[in-house]
C-alpha positions, 0 to 999 in steps of 0.5 A: 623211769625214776631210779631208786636210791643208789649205792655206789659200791662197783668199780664202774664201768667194767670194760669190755673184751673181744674174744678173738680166738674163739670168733675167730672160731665160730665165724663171729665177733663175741665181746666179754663185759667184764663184770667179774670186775666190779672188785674183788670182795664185792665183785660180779653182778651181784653188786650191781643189783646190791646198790639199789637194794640196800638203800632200802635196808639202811632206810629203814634203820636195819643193822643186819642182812639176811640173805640165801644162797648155795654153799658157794654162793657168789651173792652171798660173798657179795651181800656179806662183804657190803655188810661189812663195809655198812657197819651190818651183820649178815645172816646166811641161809646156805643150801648144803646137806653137810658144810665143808669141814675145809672152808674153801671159795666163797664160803672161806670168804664169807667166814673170814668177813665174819658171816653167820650162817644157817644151813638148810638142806636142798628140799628146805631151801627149794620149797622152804628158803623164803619163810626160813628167812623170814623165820630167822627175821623174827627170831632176830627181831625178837633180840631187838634186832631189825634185819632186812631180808635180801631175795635169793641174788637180790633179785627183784624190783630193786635189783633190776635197777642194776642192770636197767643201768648196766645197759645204759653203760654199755650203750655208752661203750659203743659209741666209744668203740665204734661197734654195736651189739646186736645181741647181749647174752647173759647167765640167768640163775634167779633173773634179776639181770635179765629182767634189768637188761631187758626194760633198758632195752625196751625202753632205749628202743635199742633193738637188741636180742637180750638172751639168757641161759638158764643154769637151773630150773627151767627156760618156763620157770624163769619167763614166769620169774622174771616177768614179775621181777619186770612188773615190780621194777615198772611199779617201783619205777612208774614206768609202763611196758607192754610185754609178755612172758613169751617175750623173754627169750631164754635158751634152755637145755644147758642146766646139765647136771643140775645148778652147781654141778659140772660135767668134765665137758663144761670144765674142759671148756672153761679150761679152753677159754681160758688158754685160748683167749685169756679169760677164766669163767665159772662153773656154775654161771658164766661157764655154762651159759657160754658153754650153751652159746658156744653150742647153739652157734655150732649147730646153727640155732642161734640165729643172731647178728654179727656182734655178740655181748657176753656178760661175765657175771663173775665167780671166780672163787668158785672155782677153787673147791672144783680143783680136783674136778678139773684134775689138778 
């Protein structure tokens, strides 16, 4: 396919980690990319995703970045710290029915690199989130500003380039160790990583199961989603792929209590992972979909090779406003 125009704004390429005592405990070999390493401002998957889409916002002459998220939301950190870096404002639509009085995480961050922000509540920003955005666009354009709308986790044609890539690194990695990666699992929370992975898949013929753990929504609702993600990067990109929605293999049942909310048991797990193999993951992404794996390995449903990939997607700062929650 033809690669749209990058950025290069990653500390590429991330390395990659085993996990030798929670193998050792499930009988396999689970590998770590460590995306939550891309840097620190502009850390996580969300960069990877950012690179191929704001070429497109600077082409088109536009000085600020409009973008949507939760309060904690790891990809509007991202987006405001590369406006930032590009000389741009950044206009956040954040879902939350009261901001914190106390800034803490990513909505400390975003403040301290000097976002504005537009607070909708849950309802809004479920059915609503993409016309506010718009209608935000045109109350900026009516001050002569020209601002460039980036989708919730800047997922979609553009975005997908990000990890179509990101697979290409990797399979690079495996000549480099010696080992192959029979399956690669991922958070999936708007479907713009996904969707990437998947096309380099097809398009390597490299036979891999790409596996995604939803941590909203449904396993019905992001097949759809991630399908015309797909359909835009082939059309962006002139490249063909036949495939169906059922193709795309998300593991669903691990949501919980819902996006952005956790139970002790999937704290408790984060809190084991990172005392027994060293590496901290996040509440709202990476610690369930590893949480999920971790369970459909127990129960012997997650049938697989011997070699798995999990993609750390970052969100560090995301924990800090859960320090009660963990008990600390």
């Amino acid at each position: 396919m033809k690669i749209p125009a990058r950025l290069h704004l990653a500390n590429l390429p991330t390395r990659i980690d085993n996990m030798q005592n929670l193998s050792t405990e499930l009988g396999v070999h689970i590998y770590v990319k460590r995306d939550d390493e891309t840097g620190s401002e502009l850390a996580g998957n969300k960069v990877r995703k950012l690179e191929f889409v704001l070429p497109d916002a600077l082409a088109q002459g536009c000085d600020t970045l409009i973008t949507c998220g939760g309060i904690q939301s790891n990809h509007a950190r991202a987006v405001t710290a590369a406006a930032v870096r590009l000389g741009l404002s950044a206009m956040l639509v954040l879902k939350t029915d009261s901001p914190p009085p106390c800034p803490d995480g990513n909505y400390l961050m975003n403040k301290l690199l000097g976002a504005t922000f537009r607070f909708i509540s849950e309802q809004d920003y479920a059915g609503h989130r993409d016309e506010i955005m718009e209608d935000v666009r045109k109350e900026l354009a009516a001050k002569g500003r020209k601002a460039y709308v980036i989708p919730e986790g800047a997922s979609n044609g553009l975005g997908c380039f990000g990890y179509y890539q990101c697979l290409y690194e990797i399979t690079g990695q495996e000549k480099e160790m010696g080992v192959t990666f029979d399956t690669i699992v991922v958070p999936v929370g708007s479907g713009g990583t996904y969707g990437g992975l998947y096309i380099a898949n097809k398009e390597l013929n490299a036979g891999k199961r790409i596996a995604g753990f939803n941590v909203c929504n449904t396993a019905e609702f992001f097949r759809e989603r991630i399908a015309g993600e797909i359909h835009e990067a082939l059309q962006l990109g002139g490249g063909q792929l036949a495939f169906t929605k059922e193709d795309i293999d998300i593991v669903d049942g691990y949501v919980g209590s819902g996006y952005a909310l956790s139970r002790k048991e999937e704290l408790d797990f984060i809190a084991k992972t990172a005392r027994t193999d060293g590496i901290i993951f996040d509440p709202v992404y990476t610690g369930k979909a590893l949480y999920g794996l971790y369970h459909e390995i127990k129960k012997g449903r997650f049938v697989t090779g011997k070699n798995i990939l999990f993609i750390h997607t970052g969100g560090f700062p995301g924990l800090l406003p859960k320090r009660e929650a963990f008990g600390f």
